[in-house]
VOBA-1610 file (N, C-alpha, C; in pm, whole numbers, padded with zeros to 5 digits, always signed):
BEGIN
Unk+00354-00635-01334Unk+00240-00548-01356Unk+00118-00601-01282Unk+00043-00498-01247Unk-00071-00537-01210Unk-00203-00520-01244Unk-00309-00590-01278Unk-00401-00532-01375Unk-00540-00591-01271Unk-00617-00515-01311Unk-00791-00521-01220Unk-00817-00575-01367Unk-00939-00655-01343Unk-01039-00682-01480Unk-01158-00719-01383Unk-01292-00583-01422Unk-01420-00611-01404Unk-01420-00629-01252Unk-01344-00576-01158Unk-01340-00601-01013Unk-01479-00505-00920Unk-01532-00590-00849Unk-01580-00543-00765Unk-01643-00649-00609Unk-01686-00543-00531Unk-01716-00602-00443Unk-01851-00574-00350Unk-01919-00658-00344Unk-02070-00590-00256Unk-02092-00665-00139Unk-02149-00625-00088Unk-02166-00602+00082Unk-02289-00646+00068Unk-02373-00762+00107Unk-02573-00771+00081Unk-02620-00659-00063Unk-02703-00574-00044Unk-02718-00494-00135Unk-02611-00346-00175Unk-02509-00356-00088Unk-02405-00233-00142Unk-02324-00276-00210Unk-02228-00215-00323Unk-02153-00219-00366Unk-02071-00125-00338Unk-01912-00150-00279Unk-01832-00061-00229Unk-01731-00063-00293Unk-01674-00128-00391Unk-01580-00159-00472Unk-01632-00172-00616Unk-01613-00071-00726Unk-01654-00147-00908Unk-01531-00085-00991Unk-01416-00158-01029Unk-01336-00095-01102Unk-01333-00147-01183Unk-01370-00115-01347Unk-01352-00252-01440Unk-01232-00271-01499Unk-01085-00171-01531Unk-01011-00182-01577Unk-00895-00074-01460Unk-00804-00157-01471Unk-00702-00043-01368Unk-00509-00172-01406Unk-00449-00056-01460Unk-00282-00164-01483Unk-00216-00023-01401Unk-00145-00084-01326Unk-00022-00064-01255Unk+00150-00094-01263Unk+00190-00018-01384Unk+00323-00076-01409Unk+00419-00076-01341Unk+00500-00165-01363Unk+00614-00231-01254Unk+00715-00084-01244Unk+00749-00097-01117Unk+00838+00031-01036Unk+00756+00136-01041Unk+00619+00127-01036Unk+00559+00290-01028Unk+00518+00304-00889Unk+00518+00421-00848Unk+00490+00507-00745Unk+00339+00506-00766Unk+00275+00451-00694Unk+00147+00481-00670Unk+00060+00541-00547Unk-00040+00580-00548Unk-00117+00655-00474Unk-00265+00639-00479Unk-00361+00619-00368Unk-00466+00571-00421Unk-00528+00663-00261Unk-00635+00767-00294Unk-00699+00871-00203Unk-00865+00900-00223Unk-00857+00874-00158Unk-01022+00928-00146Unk-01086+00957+00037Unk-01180+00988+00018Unk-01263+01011+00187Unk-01287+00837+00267Unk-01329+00876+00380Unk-01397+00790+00430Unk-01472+00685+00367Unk-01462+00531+00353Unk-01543+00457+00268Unk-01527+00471+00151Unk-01465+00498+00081Unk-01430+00505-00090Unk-01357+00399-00156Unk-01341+00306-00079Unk-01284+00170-00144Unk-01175+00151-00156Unk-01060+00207-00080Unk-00940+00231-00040Unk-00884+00096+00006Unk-00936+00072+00132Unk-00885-00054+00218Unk-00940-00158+00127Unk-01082-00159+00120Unk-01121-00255+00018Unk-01022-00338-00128Unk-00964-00225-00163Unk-00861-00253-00303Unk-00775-00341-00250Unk-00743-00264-00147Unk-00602-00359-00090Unk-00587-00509-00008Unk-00722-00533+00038Unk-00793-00603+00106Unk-00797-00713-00042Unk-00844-00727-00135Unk-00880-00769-00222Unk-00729-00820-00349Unk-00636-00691-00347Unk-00533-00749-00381Unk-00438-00833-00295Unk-00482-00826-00169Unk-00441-00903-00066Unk-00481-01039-00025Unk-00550-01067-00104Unk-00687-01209-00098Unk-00711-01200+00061Unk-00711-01081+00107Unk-00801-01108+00259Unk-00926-01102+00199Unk-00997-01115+00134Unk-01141-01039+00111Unk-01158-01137-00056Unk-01294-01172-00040Unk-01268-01258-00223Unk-01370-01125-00263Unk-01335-01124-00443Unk-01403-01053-00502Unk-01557-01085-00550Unk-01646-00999-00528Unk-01786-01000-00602Unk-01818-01065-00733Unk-01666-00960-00844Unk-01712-01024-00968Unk-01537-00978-01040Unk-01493-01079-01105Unk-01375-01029-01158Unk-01240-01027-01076Unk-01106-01062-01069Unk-01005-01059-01048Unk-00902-00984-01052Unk-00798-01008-00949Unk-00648-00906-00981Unk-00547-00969-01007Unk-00502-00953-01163Unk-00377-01042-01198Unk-00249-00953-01129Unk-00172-01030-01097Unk-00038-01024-01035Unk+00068-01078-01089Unk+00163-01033-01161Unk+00258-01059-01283Unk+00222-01184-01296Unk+00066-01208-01371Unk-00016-01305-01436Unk-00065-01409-01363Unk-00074-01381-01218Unk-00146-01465-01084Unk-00255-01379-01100Unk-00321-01482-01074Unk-00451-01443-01055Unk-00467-01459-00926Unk-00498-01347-00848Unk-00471-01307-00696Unk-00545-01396-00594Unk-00660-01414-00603Unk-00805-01494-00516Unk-00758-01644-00642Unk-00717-01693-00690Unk-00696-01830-00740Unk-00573-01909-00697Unk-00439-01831-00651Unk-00350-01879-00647Unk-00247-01805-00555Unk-00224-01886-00488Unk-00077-01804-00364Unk+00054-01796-00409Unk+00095-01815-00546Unk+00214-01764-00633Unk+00261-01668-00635Unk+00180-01516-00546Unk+00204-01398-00616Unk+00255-01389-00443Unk+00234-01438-00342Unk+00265-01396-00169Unk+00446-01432-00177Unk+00513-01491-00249Unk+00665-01445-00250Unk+00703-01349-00319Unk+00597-01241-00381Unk+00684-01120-00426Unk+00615-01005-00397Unk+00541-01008-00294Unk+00435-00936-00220Unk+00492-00917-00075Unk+00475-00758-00045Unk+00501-00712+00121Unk+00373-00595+00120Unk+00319-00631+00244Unk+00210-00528+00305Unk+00225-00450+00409Unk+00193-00364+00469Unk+00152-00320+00571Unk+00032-00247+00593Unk-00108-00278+00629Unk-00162-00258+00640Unk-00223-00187+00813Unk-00209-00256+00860Unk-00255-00196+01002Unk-00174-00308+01181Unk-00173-00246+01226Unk-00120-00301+01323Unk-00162-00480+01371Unk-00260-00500+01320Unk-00283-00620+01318Unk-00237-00729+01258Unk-00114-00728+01133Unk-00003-00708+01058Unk+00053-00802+01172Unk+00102-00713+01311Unk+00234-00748+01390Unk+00204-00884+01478Unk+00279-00908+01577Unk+00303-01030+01602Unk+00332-00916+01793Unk+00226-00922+01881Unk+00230-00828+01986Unk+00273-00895+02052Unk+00338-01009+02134Unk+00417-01065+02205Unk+00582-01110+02183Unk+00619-01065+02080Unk+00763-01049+02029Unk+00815-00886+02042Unk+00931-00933+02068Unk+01023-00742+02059Unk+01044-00694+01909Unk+01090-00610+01874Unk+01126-00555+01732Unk+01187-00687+01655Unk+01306-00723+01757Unk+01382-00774+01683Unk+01336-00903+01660Unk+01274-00976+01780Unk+01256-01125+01701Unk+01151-01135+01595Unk+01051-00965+01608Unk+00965-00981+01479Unk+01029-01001+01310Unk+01129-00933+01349Unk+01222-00888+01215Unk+01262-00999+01171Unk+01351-01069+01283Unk+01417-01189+01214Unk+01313-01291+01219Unk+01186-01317+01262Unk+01106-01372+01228Unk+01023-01364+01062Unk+01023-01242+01078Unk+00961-01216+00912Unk+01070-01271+00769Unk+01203-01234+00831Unk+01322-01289+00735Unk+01329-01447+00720Unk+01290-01518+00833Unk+01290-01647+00862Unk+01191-01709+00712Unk+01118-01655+00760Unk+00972-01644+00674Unk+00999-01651+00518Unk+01087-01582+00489Unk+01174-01444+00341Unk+01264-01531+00316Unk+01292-01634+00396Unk+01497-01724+00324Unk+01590-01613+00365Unk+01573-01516+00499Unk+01647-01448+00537Unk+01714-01482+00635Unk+01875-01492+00654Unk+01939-01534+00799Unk+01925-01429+00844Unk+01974-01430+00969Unk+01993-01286+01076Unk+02095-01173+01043Unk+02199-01278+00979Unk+02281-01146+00938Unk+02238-01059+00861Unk+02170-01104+00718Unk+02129-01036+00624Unk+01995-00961+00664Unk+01904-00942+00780Unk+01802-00889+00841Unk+01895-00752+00901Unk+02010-00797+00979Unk+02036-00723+01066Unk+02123-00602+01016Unk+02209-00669+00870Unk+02254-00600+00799Unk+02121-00468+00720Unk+01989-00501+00688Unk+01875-00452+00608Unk+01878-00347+00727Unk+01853-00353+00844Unk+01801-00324+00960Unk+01887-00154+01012Unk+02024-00185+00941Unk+02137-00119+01016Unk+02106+00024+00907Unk+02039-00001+00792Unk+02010+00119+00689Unk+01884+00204+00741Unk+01815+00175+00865Unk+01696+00224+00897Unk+01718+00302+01016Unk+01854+00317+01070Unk+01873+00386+01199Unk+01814+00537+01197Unk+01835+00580+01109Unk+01783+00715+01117Unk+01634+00703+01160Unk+01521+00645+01075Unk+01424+00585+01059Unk+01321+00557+01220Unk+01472+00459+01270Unk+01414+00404+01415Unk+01457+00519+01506Unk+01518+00640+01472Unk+01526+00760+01573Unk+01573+00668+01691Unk+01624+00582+01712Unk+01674+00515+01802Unk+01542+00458+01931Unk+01453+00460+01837Unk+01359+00388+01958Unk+01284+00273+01919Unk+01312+00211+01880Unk+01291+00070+01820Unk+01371-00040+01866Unk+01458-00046+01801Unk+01588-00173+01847Unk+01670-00144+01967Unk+01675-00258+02037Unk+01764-00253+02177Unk+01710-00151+02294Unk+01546-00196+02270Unk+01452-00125+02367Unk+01368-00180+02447Unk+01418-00359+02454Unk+01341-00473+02552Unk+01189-00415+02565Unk+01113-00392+02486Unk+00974-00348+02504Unk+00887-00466+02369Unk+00815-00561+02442Unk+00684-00611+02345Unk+00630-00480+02191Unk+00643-00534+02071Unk+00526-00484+02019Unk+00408-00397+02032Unk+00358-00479+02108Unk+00219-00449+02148Unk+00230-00333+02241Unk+00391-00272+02340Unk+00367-00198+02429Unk+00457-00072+02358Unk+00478-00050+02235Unk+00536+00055+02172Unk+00385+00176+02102Unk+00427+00265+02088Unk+00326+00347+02055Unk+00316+00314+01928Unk+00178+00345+01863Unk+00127+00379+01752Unk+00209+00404+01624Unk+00255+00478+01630Unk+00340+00577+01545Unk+00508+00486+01555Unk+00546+00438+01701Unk+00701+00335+01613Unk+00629+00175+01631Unk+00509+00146+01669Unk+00460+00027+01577Unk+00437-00001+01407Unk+00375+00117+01388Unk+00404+00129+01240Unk+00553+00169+01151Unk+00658+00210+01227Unk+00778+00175+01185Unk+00790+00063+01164Unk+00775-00006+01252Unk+00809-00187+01284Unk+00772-00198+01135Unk+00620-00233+01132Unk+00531-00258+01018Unk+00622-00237+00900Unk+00631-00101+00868Unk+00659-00074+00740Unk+00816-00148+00720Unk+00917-00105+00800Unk+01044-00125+00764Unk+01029-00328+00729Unk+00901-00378+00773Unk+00923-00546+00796Unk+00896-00584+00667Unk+00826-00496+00602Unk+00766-00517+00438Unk+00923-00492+00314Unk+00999-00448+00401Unk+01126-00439+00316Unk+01219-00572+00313Unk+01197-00660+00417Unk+01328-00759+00383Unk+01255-00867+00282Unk+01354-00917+00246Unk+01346-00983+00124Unk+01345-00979+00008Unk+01377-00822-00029Unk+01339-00719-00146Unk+01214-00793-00250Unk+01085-00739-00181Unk+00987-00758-00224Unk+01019-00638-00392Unk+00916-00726-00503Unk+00882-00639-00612Unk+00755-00511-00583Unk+00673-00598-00492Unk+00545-00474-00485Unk+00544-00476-00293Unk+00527-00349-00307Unk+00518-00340-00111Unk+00363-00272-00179Unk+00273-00283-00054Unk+00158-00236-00041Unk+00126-00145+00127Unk+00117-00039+00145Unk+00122+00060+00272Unk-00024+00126+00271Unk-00081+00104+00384Unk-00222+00177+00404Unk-00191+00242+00472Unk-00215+00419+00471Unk-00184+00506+00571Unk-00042+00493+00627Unk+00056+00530+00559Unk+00171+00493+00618Unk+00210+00625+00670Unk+00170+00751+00668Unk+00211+00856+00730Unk+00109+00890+00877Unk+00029+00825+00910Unk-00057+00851+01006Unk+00031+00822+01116Unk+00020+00893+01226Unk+00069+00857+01385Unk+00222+00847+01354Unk+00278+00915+01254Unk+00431+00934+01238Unk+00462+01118+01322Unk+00538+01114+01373Unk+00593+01247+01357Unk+00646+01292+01223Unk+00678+01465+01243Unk+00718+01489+01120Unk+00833+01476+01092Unk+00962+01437+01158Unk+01079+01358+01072Unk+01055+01235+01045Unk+01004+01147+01119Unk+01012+01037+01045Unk+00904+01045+00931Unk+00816+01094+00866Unk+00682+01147+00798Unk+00864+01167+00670Unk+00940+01300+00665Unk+00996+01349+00578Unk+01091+01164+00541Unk+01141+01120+00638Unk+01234+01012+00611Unk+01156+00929+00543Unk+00996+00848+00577Unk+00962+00771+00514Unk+00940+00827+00353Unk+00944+00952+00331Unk+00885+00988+00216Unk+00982+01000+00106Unk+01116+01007+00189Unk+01256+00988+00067Unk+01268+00842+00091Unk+01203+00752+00156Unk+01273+00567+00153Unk+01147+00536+00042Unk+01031+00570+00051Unk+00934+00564-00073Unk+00998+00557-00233Unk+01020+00698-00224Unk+01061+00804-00346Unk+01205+00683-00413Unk+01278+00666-00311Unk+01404+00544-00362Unk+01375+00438-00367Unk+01260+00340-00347Unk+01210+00218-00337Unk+01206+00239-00520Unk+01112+00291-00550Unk+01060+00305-00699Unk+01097+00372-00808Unk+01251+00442-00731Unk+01352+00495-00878Unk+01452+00451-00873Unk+01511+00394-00746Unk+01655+00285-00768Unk+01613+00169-00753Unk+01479+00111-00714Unk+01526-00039-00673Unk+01431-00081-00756Unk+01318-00024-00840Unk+01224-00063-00971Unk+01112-00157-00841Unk+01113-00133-00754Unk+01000-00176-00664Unk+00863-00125-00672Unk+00729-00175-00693Unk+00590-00107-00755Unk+00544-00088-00566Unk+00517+00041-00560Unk+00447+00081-00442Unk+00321+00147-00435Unk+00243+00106-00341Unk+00099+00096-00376Unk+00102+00178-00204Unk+00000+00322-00240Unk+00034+00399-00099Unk-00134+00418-00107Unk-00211+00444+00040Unk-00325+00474+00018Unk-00294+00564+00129Unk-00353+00712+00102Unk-00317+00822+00232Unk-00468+00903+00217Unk-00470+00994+00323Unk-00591+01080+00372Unk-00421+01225+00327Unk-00340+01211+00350Unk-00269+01331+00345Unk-00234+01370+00187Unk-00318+01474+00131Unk-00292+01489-00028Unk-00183+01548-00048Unk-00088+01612+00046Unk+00043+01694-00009Unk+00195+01552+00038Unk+00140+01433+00123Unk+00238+01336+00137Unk+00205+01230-00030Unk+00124+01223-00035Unk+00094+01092-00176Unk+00158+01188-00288Unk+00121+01316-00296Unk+00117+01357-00385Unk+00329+01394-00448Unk+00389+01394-00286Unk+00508+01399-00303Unk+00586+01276-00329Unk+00539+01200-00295Unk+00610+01030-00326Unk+00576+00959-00460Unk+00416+00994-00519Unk+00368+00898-00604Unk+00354+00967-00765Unk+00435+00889-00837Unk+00410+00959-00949Unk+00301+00923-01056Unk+00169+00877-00995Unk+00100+00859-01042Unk-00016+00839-00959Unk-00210+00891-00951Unk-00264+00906-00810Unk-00375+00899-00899Unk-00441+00790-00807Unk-00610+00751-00858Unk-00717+00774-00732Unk-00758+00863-00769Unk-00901+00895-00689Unk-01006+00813-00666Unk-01073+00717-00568Unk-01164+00680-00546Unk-01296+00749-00466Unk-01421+00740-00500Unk-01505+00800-00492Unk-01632+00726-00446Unk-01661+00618-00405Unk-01782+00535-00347Unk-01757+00437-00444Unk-01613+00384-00421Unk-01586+00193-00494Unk-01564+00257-00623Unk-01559+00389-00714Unk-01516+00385-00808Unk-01423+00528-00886Unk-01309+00497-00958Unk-01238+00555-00978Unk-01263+00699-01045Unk-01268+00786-01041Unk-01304+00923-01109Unk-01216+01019-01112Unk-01055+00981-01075Unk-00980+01086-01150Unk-00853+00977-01116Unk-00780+00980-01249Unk-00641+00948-01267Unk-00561+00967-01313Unk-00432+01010-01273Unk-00338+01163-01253Unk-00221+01131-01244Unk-00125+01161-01348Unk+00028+01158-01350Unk+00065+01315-01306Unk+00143+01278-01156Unk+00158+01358-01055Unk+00227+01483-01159Unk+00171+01606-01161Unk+00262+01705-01197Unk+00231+01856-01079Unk+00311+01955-01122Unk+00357+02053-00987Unk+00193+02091-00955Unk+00097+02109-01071Unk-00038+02173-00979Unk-00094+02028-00926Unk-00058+01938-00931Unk-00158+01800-00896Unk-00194+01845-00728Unk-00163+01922-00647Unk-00184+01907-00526Unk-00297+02002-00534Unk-00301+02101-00588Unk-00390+02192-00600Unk-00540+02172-00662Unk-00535+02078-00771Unk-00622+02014-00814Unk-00689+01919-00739Unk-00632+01837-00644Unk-00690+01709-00549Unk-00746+01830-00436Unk-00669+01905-00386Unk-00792+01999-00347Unk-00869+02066-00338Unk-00873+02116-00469Unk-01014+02161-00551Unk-01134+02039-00586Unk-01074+01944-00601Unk-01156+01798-00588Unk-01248+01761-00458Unk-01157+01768-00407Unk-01205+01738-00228Unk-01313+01847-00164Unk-01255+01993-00229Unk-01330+02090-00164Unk-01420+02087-00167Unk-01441+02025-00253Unk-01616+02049-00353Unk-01689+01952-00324Unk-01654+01805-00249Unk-01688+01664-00246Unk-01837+01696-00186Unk-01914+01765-00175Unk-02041+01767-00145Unk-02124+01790-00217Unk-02051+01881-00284Unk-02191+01909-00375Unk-02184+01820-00506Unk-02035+01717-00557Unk-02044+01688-00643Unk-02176+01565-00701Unk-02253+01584-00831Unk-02304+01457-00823Unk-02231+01324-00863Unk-02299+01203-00887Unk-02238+01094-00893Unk-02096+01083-00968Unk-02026+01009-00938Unk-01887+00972-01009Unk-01890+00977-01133Unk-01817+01010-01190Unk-01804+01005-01339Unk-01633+00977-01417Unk-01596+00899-01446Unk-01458+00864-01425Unk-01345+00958-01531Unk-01274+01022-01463Unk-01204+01132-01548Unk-01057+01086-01540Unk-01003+01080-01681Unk-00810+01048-01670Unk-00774+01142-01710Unk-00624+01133-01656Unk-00569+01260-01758Unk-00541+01136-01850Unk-00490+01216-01967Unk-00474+01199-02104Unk-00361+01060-02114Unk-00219+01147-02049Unk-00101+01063-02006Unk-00129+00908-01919Unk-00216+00910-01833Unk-00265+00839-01732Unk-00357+00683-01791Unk-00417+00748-01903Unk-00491+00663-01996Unk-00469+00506-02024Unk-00518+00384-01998Unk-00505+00251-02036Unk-00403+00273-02182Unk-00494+00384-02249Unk-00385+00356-02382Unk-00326+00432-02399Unk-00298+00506-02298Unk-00109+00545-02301Unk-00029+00556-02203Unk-00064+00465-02157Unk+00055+00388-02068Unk+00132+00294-02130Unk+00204+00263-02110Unk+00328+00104-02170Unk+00286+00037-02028Unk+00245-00055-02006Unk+00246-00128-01882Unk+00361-00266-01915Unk+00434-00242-01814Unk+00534-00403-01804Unk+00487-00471-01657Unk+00588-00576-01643Unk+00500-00653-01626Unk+00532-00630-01442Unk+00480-00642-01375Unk+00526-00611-01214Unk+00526-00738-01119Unk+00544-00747-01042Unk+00546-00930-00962Unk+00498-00873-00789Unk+00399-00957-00713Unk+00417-00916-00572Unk+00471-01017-00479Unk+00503-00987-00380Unk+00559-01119-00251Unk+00434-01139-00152Unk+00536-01177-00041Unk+00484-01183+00068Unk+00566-01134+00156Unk+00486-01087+00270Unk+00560-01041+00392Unk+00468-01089+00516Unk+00529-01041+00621Unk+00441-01089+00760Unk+00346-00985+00745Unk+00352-00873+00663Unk+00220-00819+00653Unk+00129-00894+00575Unk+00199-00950+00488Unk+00162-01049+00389Unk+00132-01156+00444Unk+00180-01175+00592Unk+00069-01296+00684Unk-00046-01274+00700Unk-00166-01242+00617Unk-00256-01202+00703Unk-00312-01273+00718Unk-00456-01184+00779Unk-00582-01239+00875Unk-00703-01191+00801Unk-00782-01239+00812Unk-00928-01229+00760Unk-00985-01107+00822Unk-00925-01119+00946Unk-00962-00992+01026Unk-00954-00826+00973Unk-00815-00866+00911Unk-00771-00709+00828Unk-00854-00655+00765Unk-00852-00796+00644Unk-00970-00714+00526Unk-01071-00695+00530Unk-01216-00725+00616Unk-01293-00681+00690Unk-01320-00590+00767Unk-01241-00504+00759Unk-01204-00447+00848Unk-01269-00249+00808Unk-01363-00192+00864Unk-01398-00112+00799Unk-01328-00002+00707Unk-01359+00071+00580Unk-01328+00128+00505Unk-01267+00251+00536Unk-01132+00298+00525Unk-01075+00417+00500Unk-01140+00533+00486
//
């Protein structure tokens, strides 16, 4: 499980991050949306210890996240291309990240052989650097690298951006099975409200660093996030709204664990890195 207590984060005189209470139970589908600057990257940045917190902590099946590196063997990220390793091919990234994981090559290559659809065949056995693959199968790389080692919590920023739309439909059934067969907690942050809204069965709205709607995904939830959005101008200040179900006290929260991955290598650079 994962729990916020009293978290936030300020910038000189801004505050871009204030959540005082937020649990995330183990194998849930999560979703976390808002506009431009709403504290998106920030969250993740912060459960990521790229970034230390203002005031308050994120326990991680009882790590305390910014105190202790206990929680980076059950933690995988992908956050942004800066993640990768641009002078390696697919493959020595892969078996590099497994290296990393207590993974041999076989057992990488075996993980690897379930993603063919995935790699549309342009990934592996394509003698091309990292760094010289497009956008859209760099972030294949990314995401599929957050899978070896069978992490408990993967963490994905924008994972549908610069995808086409089959691989967009494929990543969204490897999601959907991460967190109902394999009890894996996935933490998705998207700009696309009809992709989060199909993968995550549960979706917290951020609004300028603070939470104001939280939502156990049901059939109108898409319709509602854009009646939310539509309106994002004229609304005044945040005001934090749950549904009922969604509630601290009625949830059962158990307990969730995160790793590490080579996304989970990071850089200071990431979490700094301007806001979503």
């Amino acid at each position: 499980m994962i729990t916020v207590h009293e978290l936030s984060k300020t910038y000189k005189d801004q505050t871009v991050l204030n959540i005082p209470h937020l649990d995330i139970p183990k194998g849930q589908s999560f979703g976390l949306v808002g506009n431009n600057g709403a504290g998106k990257t920030t969250f993740f940045s912060l459960l990521l210890d790229l970034i230390q917190p203002s005031t308050g902590h994120i326990d991680s099946h009882g790590v305390v996240v910014n105190a202790s590196e206990d929680w980076k063997p059950f933690t995988a990220a992908f956050i942004d291309e800066s993640f990768l390793i641009g002078y390696l091919t697919p493959e020595e990234y892969f078996y590099f990240i497994g290296e990393l994981r207590g993974q041999s090559k076989a057992e990488v290559s075996d993980l690897l052989s379930n993603f063919e659809d995935f790699f549309h065949g342009e990934i592996l056995g394509q003698k091309k650097y990292l760094r010289d693959l497009s956008k859209g199968n760099q972030k294949k790389v990314g995401i599929v690298a957050t899978f070896i080692g069978s992490p408990e919590v993967v963490i994905l920023d924008e994972p549908f951006a610069n995808l086409d739309p089959t691989t967009q439909i494929r990543l969204k059934g490897i999601i959907k099975d991460l967190a109902a067969s394999s009890g894996v907690t996935v933490l998705v942050s998207s700009h696309d409200l009809m992709h989060v809204t199909e993968v995550c069965e549960r979706i917290v709205v951020l609004e300028k660093g603070q939470i104001v709607k939280d939502i156990v995904t049901a059939p109108a939830t898409l319709k509602e996030l854009e009646a939310y959005f539509s309106g994002a101008a004229q609304r005044p200040s945040p005001e934090i709204e749950s549904s009922e179900s969604a509630s601290p006290e009625n949830v059962h929260l158990e307990s969730a664990a995160p790793e590490e991955s080579s996304s989970a290598a990071v850089t200071d650079e990431a979490g700094e890195e301007a806001e979503k």
